[in-house]
N, C-alpha and C positions, 0 to 999 in steps of 0.2 A: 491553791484554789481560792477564789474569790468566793463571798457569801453568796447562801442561795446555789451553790452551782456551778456559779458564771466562772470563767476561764479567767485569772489574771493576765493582765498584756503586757506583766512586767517577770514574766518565768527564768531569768536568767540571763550569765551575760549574753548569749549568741542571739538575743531576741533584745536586737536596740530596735529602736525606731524604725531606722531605716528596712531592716528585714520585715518588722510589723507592718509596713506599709508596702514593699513589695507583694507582702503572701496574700494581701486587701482585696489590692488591685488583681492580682492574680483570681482569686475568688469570685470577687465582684463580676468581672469579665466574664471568668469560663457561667457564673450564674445565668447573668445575662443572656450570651452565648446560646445556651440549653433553652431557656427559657423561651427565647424569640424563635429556636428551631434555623438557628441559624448554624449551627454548627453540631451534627450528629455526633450521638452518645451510645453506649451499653450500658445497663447497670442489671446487677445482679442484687438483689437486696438493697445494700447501701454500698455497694460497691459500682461506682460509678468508670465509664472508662471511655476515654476522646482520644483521637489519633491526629499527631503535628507531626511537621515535615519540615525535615532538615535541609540546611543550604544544599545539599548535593542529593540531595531529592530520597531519602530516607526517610523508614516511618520511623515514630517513634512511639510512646505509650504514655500519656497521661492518666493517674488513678487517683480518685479521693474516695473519702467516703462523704457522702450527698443524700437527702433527702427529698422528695416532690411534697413539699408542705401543701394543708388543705387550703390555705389561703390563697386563691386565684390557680395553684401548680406552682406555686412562686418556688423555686432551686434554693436550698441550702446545703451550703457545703462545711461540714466540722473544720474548726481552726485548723490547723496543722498535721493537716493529712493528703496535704496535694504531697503526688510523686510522678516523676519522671524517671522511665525506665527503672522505678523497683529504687529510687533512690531520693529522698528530699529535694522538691522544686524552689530553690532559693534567688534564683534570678531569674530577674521578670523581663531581663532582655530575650533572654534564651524562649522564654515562654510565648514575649509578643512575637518571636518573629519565626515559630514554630508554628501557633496556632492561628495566629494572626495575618501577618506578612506573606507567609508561603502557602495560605490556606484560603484567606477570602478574598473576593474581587470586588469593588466596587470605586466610587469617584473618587470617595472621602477615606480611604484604609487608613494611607500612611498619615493623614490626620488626626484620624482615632487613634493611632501609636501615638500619634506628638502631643492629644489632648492626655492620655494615660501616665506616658514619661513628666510631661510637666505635674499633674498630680501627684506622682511618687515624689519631684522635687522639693514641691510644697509642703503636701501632709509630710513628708520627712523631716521640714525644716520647722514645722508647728509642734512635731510632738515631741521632739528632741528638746523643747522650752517647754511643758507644759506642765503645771502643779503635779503632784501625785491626786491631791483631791482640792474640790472646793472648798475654799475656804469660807467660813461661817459668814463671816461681814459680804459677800458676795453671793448670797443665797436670795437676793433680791432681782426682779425682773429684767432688770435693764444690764445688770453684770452676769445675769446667767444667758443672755441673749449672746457675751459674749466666750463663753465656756462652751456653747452648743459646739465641738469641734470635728464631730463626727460627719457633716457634710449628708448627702444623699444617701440613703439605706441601701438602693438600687442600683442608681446610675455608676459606671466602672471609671468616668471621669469625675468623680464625686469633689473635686475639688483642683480641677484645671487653672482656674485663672487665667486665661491664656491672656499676654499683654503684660500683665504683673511681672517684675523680675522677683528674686529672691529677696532684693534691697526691698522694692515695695509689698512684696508679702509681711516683710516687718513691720513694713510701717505702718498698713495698712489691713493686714488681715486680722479680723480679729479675735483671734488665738493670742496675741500677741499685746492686745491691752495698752497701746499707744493711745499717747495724745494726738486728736486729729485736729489739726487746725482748718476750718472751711475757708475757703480763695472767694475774692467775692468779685463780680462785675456788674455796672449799670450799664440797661439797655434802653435805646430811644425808644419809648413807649409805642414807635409806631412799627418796630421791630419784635415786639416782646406781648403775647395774651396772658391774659391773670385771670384766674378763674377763682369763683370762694363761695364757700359754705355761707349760706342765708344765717346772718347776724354776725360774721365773722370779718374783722378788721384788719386786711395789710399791714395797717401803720402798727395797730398792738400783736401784731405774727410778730413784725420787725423788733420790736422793742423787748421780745423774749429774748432774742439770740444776739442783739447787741448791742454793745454799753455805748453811752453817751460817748465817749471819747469814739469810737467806733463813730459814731455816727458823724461826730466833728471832722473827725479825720475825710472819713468818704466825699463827706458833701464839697470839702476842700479842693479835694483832685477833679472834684467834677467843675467845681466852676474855674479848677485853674485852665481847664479845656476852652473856656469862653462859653459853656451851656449850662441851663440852669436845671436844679436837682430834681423841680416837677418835670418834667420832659423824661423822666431817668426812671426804671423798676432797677430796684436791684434784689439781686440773682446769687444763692451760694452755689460755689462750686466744687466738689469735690479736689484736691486740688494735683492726685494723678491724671484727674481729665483735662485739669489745666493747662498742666505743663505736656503732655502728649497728645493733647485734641484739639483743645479749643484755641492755644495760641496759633499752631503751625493752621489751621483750617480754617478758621474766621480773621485772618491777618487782615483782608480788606477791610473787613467793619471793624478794627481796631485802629486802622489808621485814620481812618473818617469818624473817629470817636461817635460809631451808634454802637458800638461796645466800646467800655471805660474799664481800664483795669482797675480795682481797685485795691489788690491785696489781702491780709489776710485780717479777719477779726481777733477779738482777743480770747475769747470763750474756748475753750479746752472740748471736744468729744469723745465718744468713744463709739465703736464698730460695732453695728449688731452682727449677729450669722448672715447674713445677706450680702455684709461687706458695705453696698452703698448708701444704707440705711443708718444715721448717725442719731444719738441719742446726747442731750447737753449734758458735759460734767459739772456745770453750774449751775444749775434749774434745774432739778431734780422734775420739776412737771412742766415743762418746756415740749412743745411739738416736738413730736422725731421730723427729721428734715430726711427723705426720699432723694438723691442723686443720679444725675446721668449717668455712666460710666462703660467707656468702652472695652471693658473688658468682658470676656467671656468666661462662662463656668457653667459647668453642665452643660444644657442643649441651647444656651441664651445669650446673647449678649445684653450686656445689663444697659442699655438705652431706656429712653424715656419719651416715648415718639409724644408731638403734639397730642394728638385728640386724645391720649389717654390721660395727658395731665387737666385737658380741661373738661372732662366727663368725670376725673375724680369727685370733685367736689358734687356735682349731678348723680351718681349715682348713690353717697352718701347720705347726701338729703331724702333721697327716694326710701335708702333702706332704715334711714332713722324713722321717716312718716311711719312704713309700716312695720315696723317692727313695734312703735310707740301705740298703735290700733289694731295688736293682735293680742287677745287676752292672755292666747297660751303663750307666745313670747314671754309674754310679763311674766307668765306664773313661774317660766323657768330663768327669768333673767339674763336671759340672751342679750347680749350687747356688741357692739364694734366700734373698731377704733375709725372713727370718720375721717377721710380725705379733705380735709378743711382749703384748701387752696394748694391750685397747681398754676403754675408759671413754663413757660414756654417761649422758645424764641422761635419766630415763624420764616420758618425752613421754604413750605411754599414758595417766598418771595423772591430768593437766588437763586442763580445762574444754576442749570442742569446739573454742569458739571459738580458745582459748588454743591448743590443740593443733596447726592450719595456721599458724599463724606459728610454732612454737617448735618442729614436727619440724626435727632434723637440726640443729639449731642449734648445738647443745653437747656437744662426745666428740671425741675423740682417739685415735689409733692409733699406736702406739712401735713405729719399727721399726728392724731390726737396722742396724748401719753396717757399710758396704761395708769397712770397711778390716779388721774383723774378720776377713773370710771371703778375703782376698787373701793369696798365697805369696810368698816374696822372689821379685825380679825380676821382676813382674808388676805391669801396668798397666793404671789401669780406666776403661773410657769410658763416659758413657751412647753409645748406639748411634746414634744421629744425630750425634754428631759427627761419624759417616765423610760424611755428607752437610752439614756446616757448612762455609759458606763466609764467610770472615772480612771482614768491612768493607773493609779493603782487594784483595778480589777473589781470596786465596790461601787453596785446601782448606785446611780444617784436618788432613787426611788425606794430603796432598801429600808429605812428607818420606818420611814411612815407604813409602807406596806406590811411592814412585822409590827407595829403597833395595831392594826385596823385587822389584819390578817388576808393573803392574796384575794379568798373570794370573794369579803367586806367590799375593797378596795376597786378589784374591779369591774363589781356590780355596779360601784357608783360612778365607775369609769366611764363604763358605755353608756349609762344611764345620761350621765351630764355630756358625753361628747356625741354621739348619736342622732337624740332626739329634737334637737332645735335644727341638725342639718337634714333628718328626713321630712319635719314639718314645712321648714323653705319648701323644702321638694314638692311635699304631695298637695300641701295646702295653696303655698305661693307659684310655683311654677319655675323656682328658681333653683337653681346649683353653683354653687359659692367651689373655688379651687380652695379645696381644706384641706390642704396636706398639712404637714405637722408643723412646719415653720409658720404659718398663717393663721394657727390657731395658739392662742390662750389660755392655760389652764389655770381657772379658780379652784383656790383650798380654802379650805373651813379646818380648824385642827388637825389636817393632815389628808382629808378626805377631801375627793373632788366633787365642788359646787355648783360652779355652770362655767360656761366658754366666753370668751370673748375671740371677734374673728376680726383681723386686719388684711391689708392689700387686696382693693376691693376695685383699683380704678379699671382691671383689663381680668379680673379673678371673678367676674360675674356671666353667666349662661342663661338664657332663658326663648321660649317664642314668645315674641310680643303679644300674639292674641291667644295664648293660654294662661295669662300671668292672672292671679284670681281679680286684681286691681289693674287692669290694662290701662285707664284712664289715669294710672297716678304714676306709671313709667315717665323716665323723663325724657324726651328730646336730645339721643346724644350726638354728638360728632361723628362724622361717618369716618370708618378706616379708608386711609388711601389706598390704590391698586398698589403702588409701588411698595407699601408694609405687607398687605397679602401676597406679596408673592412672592417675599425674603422669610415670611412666617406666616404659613397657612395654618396652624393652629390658634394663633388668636384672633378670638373673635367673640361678641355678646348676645349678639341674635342667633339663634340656631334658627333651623328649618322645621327638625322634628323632635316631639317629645321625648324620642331615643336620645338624641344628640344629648339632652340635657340629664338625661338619667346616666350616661355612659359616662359624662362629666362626673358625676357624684361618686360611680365604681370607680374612677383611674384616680382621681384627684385622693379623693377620703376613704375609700374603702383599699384600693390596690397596694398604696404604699399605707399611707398613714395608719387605717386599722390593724392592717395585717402585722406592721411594727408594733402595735399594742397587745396583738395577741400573739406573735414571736415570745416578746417580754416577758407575759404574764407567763410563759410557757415555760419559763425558766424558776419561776419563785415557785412553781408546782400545778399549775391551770393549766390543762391538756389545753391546744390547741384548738379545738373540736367543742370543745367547753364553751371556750370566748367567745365562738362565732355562734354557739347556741343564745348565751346572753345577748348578741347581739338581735340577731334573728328572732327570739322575744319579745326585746322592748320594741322593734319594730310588730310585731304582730300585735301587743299590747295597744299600741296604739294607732293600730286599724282598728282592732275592737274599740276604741274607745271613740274614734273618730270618724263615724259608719256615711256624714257629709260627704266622705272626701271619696267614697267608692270606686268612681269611674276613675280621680285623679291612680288611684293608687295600679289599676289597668293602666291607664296613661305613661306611668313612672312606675314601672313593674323592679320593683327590687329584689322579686322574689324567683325573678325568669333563670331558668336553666342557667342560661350561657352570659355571661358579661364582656362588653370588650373594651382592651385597655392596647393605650399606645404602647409601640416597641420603640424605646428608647433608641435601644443598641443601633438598631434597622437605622432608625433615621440618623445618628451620624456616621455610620458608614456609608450611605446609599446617597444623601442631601433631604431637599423636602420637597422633589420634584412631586412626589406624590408623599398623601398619607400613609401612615403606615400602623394599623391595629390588627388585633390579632383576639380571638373569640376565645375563650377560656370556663373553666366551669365555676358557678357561682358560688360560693363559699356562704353564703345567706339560703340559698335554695336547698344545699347539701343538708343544712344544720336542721332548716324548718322541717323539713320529709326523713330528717333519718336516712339519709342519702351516702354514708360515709363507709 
């Protein structure tokens, strides 16, 4: 056993990696599975029980022991108690293509297999290299961005990659702690939009990330072209998109030099959890540089469409104004990492055909470094560290929670992570995607201080004429028909104040709290506890904020029923249609003694 409770992942030889990450995905799925009501269950207590069908049309018997957590109904199932026929479930072929394959119908099945298989490839091939624990000198922000190796809480493709080989999962995933060298190309300015934060300067972005030789070198290739270096933005590029995107697909504009290769810089990066999101290993407070990259993971593929590179910076400045002329912000020190300049090459202007392969391809978004925005004595997590659990079976959270004590710890939890995202809500009119990787968590001696939130360019909701500052929204870029209707979930204007309050339950309350108070649930905090704490400081601050009355009607957190997208549903099914699903509120349960 691991402290606190928690289950070591390292119990013996018969429990390598690669079975650790079969029984995951197994788990993860059948959770899923129950959860969407896509696949009927029994359970008797905690005794849970699914029926798969065999190649020649046999049933068979799946059992775990499973719980329906109060968080949303969200499915938990104990480590090492799935069985098949009365016997240990070890192989997740036999699983997918029982429960899976010979069970559900839909466009995308055998795709949901091939995202799940390549998942087991990967996390198999991540944690078969991974520390036993973090190492002390990497208990800093930007090294623990890349330790986060746990991927999605939820999703059963928690780490697909699809595109990625095993070669570049090394090289580039980062689990794995490579040096990343960025690829660099100049684009004919009349090829290329540059978007920037007000007082923010191109030329000193450039001169972060690269050295004078660097820039000797570039400008050299450009005029051995015959064109000169103003006429030229240049552009990093991730440099798997290089070699698998951007050469074979923009080959016209490279032979017509309005794309210049220019190779690679000399500055060393490293990988956050996001994968296309690079952090300098030589400038410690150097922008993170945002990349295209066509790869996919989870429900997304990681592209970078026009308008949302050049709304970044627009929407930045909007949430710096009001945040900088909300008293209560101030008082809680709410902050974000701003979108200071996004670059794009304009897709628009090519040939049709040219145009579906080459949107989203190529653009970039520089965004602030955490270490700028942090005070002496203060310490910065991403927010799922409180829920990482270290190869050798010990929280990452462990230390400081046994110093401050569970219920210190995470009173000031929800207290700091909470209250600045239900203020947006009831006050602003706004809902921010705060799941765990997009939140920041400040410490003070071990205790949690206030948030800081990043990825803000396409991670913002609201109705323009409920915003309490409508006149200080800015003017963004319209999405094209041809992005909504490859991905009808993103989008920034809503219709209705649901839309934006439903945002706040899927994004920050369905995964990200429910993960916080799974956690706490482990060091000794019932379940039922944490959502009471939560459902407090929210009621806390209606009493205290009795202006916002009708808003808090408007953005009802406290309503019965909440509804959160089915994952699962939409990549089996595509996203011909939406796909949410009405659940009971875990904030309404806790308020009324509902449990």
């Amino acid at each position: 056993m691991g402290t606190s409770g928690f289950v070591t992942t390292l119990p013996g030889k018969q429990w390598t990696a690669y079975t650790q990450v079969q029984e995951r995905i197994m788990r993860q799925t059948l959770e899923a599975l129950w959860f969407e009501g896509i696949v009927s269950y029994q359970c008797k207590g905690q005794h849970w029980t699914t029926d798969g069908t065999t190649a020649d049309g046999q049933t068979v018997t799946y059992t775990c022991i499973a719980e329906q957590k109060a968080s949303f109904g969200r499915v938990k199932i104990e480590q090492r108690t799935l069985q098949r026929n009365g016997k240990p479930c070890t192989d997740l072929y036999v699983f997918l293509e029982e429960v899976v394959h010979h069970r559900l119908e839909g466009e995308r099945v055998q795709h949901f297999i091939h995202e799940l298989l390549e998942t087991l490839a990967k996390d198999s091939q991540c944690r078969a290299n991974l520390p036993a624990r973090i190492p002390a000198e990497d208990r800093h922000y930007d090294a623990l961005e890349s330790h986060m190796t746990d991927g999605h809480p939820y999703h059963p493709s928690y780490k697909s990659r699809l595109g990625f080989s095993l070669r570049d999962n090394a090289a580039y995933g980062p689990e794995f702690n490579a040096d990343v060298q960025l690829f660099w190309v100049a684009a004919q300015r009349q090829w290329a939009d540059t978007a920037l934060s007000q007082g923010v300067s191109y030329e000193q972005l450039l001169e972060q990330h690269l050295t004078v030789e660097d820039g000797t070198r570039f400008e050299q290739l450009i005029t051995a072209t015959g064109n000169s270096v103003k006429d030229y933005v240049l552009l990093p590029v991730h440099p798997w998109q290089w070699e698998h995107h951007i050469q074979p697909v923009l080959t016209g504009q490279l032979s017509r030099h309005e794309l210049i290769a220019l190779g690679y810089s000399d500055t060393p990066y490293r990988a956050q959890q996001s994968i296309r999101s690079l952090s300098s290993r030589r400038h410690a407070d150097a922008p993170y540089i945002k990349l295209a990259l066509h790869m996919t993971n989870t429900s997304t593929s990681r592209i970078l469409a026009h308008h949302t590179t050049q709304n970044a910076p627009l929407i930045s400045d909007w949430l710096e104004r009001l945040i900088a002329q909300d008293a209560y912000l101030q008082q809680l020190d709410f902050d974000i990492l701003k979108e200071i300049m996004g670059i794009s090459f304009r897709y628009a202007e090519l040939p049709t055909l040219q145009y579906g392969s080459a949107y989203g391809s190529l653009g970039t978004i520089w965004r602030e470094n955490v270490s700028t925005k942090l005070h002496a004595g203060e310490d910065a997590w991403p927010l799922n560290a409180v829920s990482l659990i270290q190869p050798d079976g010990e929280p990452f959270c462990a230390d400081v929670i046994a110093r401050h004590g569970v219920r210190t710890w995470s009173r000031e939890l929800v207290r700091t992570v909470v209250l600045p995202i239900v203020h947006l809500l009831y006050a602003h009119g706004i809902a921010l995607e705060s799941h765990a990787q997009n939140i920041i968590l400040v410490l003070e001696q071990g205790l949690p201080k206030r948030i800081i939130v990043k990825d803000l360019h396409d991670g913002v909701r609201y109705v323009p004429d409920q915003l309490l500052h409508p006149e200080w929204a800015p003017e963004l870029h319209p999405i094209p028909e041809t992005h909504r209707k490859f991905n009808r979930y993103s989008f920034i204007h809503a219709e209705t104040t649901e839309e934006v309050r439903d945002y706040t339950y899927d994004a920050f309350f369905f995964i990200c709290v429910t993960e916080l108070a799974l956690t706490m649930e482990k060091f000794g905090l019932p379940e039922r506890e944490f959502w009471k704490l939560c459902a407090d400081v929210i009621g806390d601050y209606q009493q205290q904020h009795p202006q916002y009355n009708e808003r808090f009607a408007d953005y009802d957190l406290f309503a019965p029923d909440s509804l959160i997208e089915e994952m699962t549903k939409r990549r089996l099914y595509g996203d011909s249609e939406l796909y949410f699903r009405s659940v009971s509120n875990p904030l309404r349960q806790a308020r009324d003694g509902q449990w």
